[in-house]
N, C-alpha and C positions, 0 to 999 in steps of 0.2 A: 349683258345681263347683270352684272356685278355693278356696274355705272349705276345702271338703273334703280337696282334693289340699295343703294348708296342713296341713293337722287329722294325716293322713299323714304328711307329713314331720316336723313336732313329735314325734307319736309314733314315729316311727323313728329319731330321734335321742336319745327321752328312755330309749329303751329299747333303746339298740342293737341294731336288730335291721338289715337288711340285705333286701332284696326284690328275687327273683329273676322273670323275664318269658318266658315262654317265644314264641319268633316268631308262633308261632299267639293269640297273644293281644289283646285289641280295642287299637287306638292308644294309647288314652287312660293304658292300664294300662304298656303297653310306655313311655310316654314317662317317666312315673314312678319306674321302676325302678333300680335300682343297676345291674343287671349284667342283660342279653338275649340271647337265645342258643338252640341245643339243649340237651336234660336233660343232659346227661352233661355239658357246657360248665360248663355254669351251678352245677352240683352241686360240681364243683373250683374252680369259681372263689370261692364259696361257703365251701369248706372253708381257702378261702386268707387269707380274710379274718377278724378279731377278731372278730364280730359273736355277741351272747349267742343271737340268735332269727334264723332264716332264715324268711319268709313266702313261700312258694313260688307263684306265679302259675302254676300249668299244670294236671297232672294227678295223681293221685294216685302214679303209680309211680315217676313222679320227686322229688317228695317222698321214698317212703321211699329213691331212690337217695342224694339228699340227707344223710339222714338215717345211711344207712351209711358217707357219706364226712365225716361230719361227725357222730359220735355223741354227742359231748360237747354239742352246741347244739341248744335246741330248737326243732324244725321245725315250722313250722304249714301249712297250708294252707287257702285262707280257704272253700271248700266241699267238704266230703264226699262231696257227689255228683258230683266232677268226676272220674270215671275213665275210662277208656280202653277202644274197643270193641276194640283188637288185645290190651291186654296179659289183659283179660276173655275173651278166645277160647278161651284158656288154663287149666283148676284142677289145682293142684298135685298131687291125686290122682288124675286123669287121664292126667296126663302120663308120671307112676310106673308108670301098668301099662304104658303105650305105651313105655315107653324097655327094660319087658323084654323087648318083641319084638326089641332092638335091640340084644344085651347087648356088643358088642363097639365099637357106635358110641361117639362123642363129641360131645359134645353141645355145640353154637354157639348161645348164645340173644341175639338182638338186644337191644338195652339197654329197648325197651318189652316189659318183660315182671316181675308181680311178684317181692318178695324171695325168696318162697318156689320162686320156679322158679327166679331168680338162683340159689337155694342147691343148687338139684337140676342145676345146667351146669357143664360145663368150661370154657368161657372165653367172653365176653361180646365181641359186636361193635354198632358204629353204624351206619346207612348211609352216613358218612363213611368210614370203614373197614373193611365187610365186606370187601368182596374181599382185601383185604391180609390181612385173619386168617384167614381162608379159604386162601388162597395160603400163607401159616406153616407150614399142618398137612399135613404127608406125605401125598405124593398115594392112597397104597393106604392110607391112613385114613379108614375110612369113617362118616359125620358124621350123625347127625342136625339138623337145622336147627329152630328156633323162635323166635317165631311167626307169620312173615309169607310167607306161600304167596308173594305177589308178588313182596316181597325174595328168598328165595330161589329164586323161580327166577329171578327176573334174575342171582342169583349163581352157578347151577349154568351158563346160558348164556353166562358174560361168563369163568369159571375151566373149561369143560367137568370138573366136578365131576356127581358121581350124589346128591346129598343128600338124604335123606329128610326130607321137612316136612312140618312140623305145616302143618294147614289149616285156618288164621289169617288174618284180612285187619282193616285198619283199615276204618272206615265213610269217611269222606270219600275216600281213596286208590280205593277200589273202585266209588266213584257218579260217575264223569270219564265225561262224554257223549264219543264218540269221534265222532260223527256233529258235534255241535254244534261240537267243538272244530276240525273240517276245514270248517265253515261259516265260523266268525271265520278262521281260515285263509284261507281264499276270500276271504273280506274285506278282509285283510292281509296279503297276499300276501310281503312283505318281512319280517314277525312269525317270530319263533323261538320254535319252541316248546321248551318245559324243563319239568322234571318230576323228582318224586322217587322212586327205586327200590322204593315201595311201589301207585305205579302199575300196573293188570295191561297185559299184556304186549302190546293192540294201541296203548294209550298210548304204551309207550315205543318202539316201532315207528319211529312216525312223528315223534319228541322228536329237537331237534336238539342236547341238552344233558341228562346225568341227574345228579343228583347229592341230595343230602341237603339240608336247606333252608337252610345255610351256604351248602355250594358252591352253591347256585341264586344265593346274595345275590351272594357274589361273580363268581359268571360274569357275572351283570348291569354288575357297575362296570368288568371286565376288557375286556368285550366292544365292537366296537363300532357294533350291533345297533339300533336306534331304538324298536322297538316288540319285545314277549314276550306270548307267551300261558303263564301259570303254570300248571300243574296239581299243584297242593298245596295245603296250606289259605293261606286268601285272607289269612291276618293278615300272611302274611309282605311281602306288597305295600305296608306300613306303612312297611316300612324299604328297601325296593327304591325305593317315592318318594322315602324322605326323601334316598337316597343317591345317585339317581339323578332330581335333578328337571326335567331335557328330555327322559328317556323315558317311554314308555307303556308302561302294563302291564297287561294283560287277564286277570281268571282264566278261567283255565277251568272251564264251568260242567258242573255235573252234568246225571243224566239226567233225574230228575222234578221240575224247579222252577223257578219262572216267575223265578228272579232271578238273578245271572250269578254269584254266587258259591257258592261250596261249603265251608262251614263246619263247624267240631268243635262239635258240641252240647257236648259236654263242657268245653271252653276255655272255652266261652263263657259257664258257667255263674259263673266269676269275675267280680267287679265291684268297682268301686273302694270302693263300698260294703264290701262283705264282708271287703274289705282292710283297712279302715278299722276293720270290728268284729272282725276276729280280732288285731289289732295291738291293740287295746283288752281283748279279755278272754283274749288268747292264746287263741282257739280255733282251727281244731282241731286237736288235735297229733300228729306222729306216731311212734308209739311202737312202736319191736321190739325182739323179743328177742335177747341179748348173743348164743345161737347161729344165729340167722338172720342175723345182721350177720356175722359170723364167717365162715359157710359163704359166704355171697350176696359178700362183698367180693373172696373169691379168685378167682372171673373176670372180674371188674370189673380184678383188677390183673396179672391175665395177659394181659388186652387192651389196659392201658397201656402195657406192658412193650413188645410187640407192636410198637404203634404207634410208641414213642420209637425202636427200633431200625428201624422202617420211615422214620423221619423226619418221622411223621405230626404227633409233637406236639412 
């Protein structure tokens, strides 16, 4: 293992490339990394640095985010089959006939979601930042939302908004045992539980903290709490140890599985390995075109805008 994460860092230096980690990702990968974070984080933090090759450790739609805010550098990511069951919920020609039912709406699509629907929205939000961009748009402006049924309706309940959503869920946010999770509760009686806004809705019920897997990090160090029960994916408990090492942290475990976490099949399909050979033969890269970068960027930067004057960034 040491060979290897040596072999890694050689190559990343003989080729400046730069390696981004997304929280959902195994230890090993996360320790490795230049920069660790959400996609959207990690994508500008990325674009800020000199770096000829960004290897992106997550999933593929962040890659191509990556890859829009950074078109001059080439973006890898080390398996093709790592994509996303929410931003997949979604095809771009789907979405086209459903937004003519809607012709007067506006369209909010959360940052997991491809270029090609990026390029079909008016302005892009995070679950750092929904409700603020949300909150931006004129209240007799009526929205369609995309992709995550969960996220927005915790966003239509938290701004009493009417938004029409696409009915979209991520796979690990929608398998939270609600039953299991009031058992470790019971057990822990003094445990806080927290959870991310993609959560359905008798999770965050009973969540004594919501936030995006940022603010989960940080409410962990702020707080002064002793034991959490997580409900997001389990990778982010990597860095909630390392930054929090005399608290306990418990995932929350889904509905059909004899083991206490609840993991991104897709995350997981990254390994130091694969890191190792797409830094080696630049595979596999990702590549769009000048008018989907084009179109797909303007609400990526209408929700920076947003946020810089909300004071988010």
């Amino acid at each position: 293992m040491e060979t290897l994460i040596s072999k890694i860092q050689e190559l990343k230096l003989k080729k400046n490339a730069v390696i981004l980690a997304h929280y959902y990702q195994t230890g090993n990968i996360q320790d490795i990394a230049d920069h660790i974070g959400d996609s959207l984080q990690l994508s500008q933090q990325a674009a800020d640095t000199k770096a000829d090759i960004i290897v992106f450790a997550g999933v593929h739609f962040m890659a191509e985010t990556a890859k829009m805010l950074s078109p001059d550098k080439k973006v890898l990511i080390p398996d093709l089959e790592a994509g996303c069951s929410l931003a997949d919920s979604i095809k771009a020609e789907d979405f086209a006939e459903f937004k003519k039912k809607y012709p007067n709406h506006l369209v909010v699509s959360y940052i997991n979601t491809t270029a090609e629907i990026k390029a079909m929205t008016d302005i892009c939000c995070t679950s750092s930042n929904a409700i603020e961009i949300v909150q931006s748009i004129p209240a007799d402006q009526p929205i369609i939302f995309t992709p995550d049924k969960n996220l927005g309706d915790y966003i239509n309940r938290t701004t009493g908004r009417n938004m029409v959503i696409w009915n979209g869920a991520c796979h690990v946010h929608e398998q939270f045992s609600l039953q299991r999770i009031l058992e470790i509760k019971k057990a822990h009686p003094e445990a806080k539980i927290i959870a991310h806004p993609e959560c359905q809705k008798p999770i965050l019920i009973v969540s004594d903290f919501i936030g995006s897997t940022a603010a989960l990090l940080k409410f962990t160090q702020k707080d002064n709490t002793k034991e959490y029960i997580v409900a997001t994916e389990s990778g982010i408990l990597h860095q909630m140890k390392k930054a929090n090492p005399s608290k306990v942290f418990i995932p929350a475990p889904p509905v059909d599985s004899t083991c206490g976490c609840n993991d991104c099949q897709f995350m997981k399909l990254i390994t130091l390995e694969k890191i190792y050979k797409s830094l080696v033969d630049e595979q596999f890269e990702i590549n769009l075109s000048d008018k989907i970068i084009q179109k797909a960027v303007i609400p990526i930067q209408r929700m920076l805008e947003v946020s810089r004057k909300a004071g988010l960034i």
